[in-house]
C-alpha positions as a printed Julia matrix, in Angstrom:
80×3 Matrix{Float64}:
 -71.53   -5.49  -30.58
 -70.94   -4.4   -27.02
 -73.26   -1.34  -25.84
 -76.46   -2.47  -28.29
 -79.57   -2.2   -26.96
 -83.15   -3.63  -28.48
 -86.3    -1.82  -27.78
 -89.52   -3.78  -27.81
 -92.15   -1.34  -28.52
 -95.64   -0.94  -29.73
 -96.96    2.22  -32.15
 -99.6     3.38  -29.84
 -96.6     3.26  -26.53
 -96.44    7.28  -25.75
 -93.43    6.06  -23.53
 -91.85    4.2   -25.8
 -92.05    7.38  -28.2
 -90.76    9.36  -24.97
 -87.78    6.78  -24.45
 -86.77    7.01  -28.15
 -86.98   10.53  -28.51
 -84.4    10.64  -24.92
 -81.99    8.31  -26.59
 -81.53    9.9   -29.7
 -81.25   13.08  -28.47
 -78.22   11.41  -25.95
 -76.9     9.85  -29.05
 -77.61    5.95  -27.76
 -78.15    4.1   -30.41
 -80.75    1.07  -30.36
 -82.35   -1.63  -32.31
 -86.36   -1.06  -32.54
 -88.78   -4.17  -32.21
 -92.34   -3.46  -32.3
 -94.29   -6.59  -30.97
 -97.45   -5.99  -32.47
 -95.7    -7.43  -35.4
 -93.02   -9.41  -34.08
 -94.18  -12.46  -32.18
 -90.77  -13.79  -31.0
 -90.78  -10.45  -29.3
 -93.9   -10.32  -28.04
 -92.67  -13.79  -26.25
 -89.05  -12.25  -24.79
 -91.67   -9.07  -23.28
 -93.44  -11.67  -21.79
 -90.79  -13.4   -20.32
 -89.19  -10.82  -18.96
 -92.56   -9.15  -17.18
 -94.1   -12.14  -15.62
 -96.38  -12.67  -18.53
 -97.46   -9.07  -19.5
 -96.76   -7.12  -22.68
 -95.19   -4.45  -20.86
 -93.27   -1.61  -23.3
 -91.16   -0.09  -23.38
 -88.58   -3.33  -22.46
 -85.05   -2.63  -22.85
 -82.52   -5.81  -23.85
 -79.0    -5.26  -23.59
 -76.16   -7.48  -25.31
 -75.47   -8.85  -21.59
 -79.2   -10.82  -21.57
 -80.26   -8.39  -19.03
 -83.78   -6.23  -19.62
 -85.5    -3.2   -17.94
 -88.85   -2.26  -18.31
 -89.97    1.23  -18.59
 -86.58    3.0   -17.74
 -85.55    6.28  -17.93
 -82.93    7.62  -20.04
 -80.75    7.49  -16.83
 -81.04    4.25  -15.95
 -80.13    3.15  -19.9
 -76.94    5.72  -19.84
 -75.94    4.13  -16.31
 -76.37    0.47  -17.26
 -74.58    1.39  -20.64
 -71.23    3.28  -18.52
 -72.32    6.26  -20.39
């Protein structure tokens, strides 16, 4: 579906709770991933941040990520 975006997250990420929190309140909708439980996850983090477990990573339905973005930089990449 064009416009989805996954979240790879972790429960004790205060800026993954942050990012959530910005999205719904801007009414993007996302698919959440945590990677503590999720190891397939835990691998496409790690690809994407040269090996580290960096949340919150953002993947949207064009293969791209971002790592830590604000709500912004989601709404601008989305054409919202």
């Amino acid at each position: 579906m064009p416009g989805t975006v996954t979240m790879y997250s972790t429960t004790w990420c205060g800026y993954c709770r942050t990012l959530k929190r910005q999205m719904d309140r801007e009414g993007i909708p996302y698919t959440e991933v945590n990677i503590e439980h999720d190891p397939d996850g835990a691998a496409l983090v790690e690809k994407a941040n040269n090996g580290n477990q960096t949340v919150p990573t953002l993947l949207f339905d064009d293969g791209s990520t971002m790592t830590n973005p604000s709500v912004a930089q989601v709404k601008q990449k989305l054409g919202a």
